[in-house]
N, C-alpha and C positions, 0 to 999 in steps of 0.2 A: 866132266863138262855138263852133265844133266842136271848138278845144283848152279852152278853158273847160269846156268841156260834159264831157270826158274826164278834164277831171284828178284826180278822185277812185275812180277807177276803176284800183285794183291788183290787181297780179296775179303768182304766182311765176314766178320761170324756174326750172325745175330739168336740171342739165345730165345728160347721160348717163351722165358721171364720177360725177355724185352719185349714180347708180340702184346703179352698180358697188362703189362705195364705201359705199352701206349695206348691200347684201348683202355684203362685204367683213367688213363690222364684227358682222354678224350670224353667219358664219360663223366669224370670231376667238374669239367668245366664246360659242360653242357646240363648240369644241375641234378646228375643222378650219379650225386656222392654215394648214397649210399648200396645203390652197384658197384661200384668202383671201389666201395671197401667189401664188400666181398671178394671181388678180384687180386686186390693186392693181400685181403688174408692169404687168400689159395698159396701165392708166390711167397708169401712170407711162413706157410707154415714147412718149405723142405729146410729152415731154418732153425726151426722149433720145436723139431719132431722128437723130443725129451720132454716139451714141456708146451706140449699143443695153446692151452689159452691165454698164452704170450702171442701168441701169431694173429690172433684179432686185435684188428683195428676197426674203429667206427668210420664212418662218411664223415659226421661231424669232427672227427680229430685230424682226415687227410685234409679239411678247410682251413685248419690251423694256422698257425705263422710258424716255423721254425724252431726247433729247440737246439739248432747250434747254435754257439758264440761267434757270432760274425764277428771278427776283430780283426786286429794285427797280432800275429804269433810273433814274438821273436824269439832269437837262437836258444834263448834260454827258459821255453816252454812257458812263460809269461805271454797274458794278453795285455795289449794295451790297446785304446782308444776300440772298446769293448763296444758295438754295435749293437747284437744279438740281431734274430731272426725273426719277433714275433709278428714285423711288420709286414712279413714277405707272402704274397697272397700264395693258399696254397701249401704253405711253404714246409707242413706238415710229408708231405708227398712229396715234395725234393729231397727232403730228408731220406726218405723210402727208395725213394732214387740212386742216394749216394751210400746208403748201405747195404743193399742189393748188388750195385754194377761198382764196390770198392776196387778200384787198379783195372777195370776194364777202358780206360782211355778215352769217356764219354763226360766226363763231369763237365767239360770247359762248356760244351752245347746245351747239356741241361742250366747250367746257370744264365749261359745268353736266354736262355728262353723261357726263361722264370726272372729277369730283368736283373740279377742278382751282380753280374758280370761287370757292371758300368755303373751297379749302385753303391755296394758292399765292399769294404776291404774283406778280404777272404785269405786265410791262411797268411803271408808274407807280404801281399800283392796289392798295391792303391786299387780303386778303380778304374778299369782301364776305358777307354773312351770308346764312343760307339763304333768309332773305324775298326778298332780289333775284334769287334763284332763277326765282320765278314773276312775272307783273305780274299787277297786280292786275285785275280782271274789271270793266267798263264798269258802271256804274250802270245806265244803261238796261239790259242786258242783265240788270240782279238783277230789276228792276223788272218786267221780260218774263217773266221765268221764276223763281218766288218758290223753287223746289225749288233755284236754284242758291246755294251760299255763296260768300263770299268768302274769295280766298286768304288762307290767315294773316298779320297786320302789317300790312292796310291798311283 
């Protein structure tokens, strides 16, 4: 009964990487890129630690635009309607984003908030509209607190 008893009980993990990493990002776009590439070396070198200066990065390369292929993937590892990345401000550092936190469950939030979510086909996916931006608010919770509204679209 005591796994029973626990299984609705979540909770985050946040790694140290991620602590570094938003101050990284906060320091990028308050125009002290190149602290911010210090930062993201430190995180990028327990990565590297065979081959230490791979794990520098400049300020002027986290400004970058992107070096994925923003496209449509389809089944058969073909891109088509081939976007690319270099437009994405930034977008250097999302990149860093999504090779660092790979399969950690956070890409969907970094892309909203690198505008990429609503502009970009990405992997499979059109771009989805800016309602799926937010999710919508639990009814109980409107029910609880009459001052909250609901996100727009649902």
């Amino acid at each position: 009964q005591g796994a029973r008893a626990a299984l609705s009980v979540d909770f985050p993990i946040v790694r140290y990487a991620d602590i570094l990493m938003m101050k990284a990002e906060s320091l990028l776009r308050t125009g002290k890129e190149n602290e911010a590439a210090v930062i993201v070396t430190q995180v990028r070198q327990r990565a590297f630690r065979s081959n230490p200066s791979k794990a520098t990065v400049t300020g002027a390369e986290l400004k970058m635009g992107s070096v994925y292929k923003y496209g449509y993937y389809n089944t058969n590892a073909t891109i088509s309607e081939l976007q690319g990345g270099a437009d994405i401000q930034f977008g250097r550092f999302l990149d860093e984003l999504g090779w660092e936190f790979a399969a950690e469950a956070r890409r969907r939030q970094d892309i909203i908030r690198f505008g990429v979510f609503h502009t970009k086909i990405w992997f499979n996916h059109r771009p989805s509209s800016m309602q799926k931006a937010l999710f919508p608010i639990p009814e109980g919770e409107l029910i609880k607190n009459t001052n909250l509204k609901q996100n727009p679209g649902y």
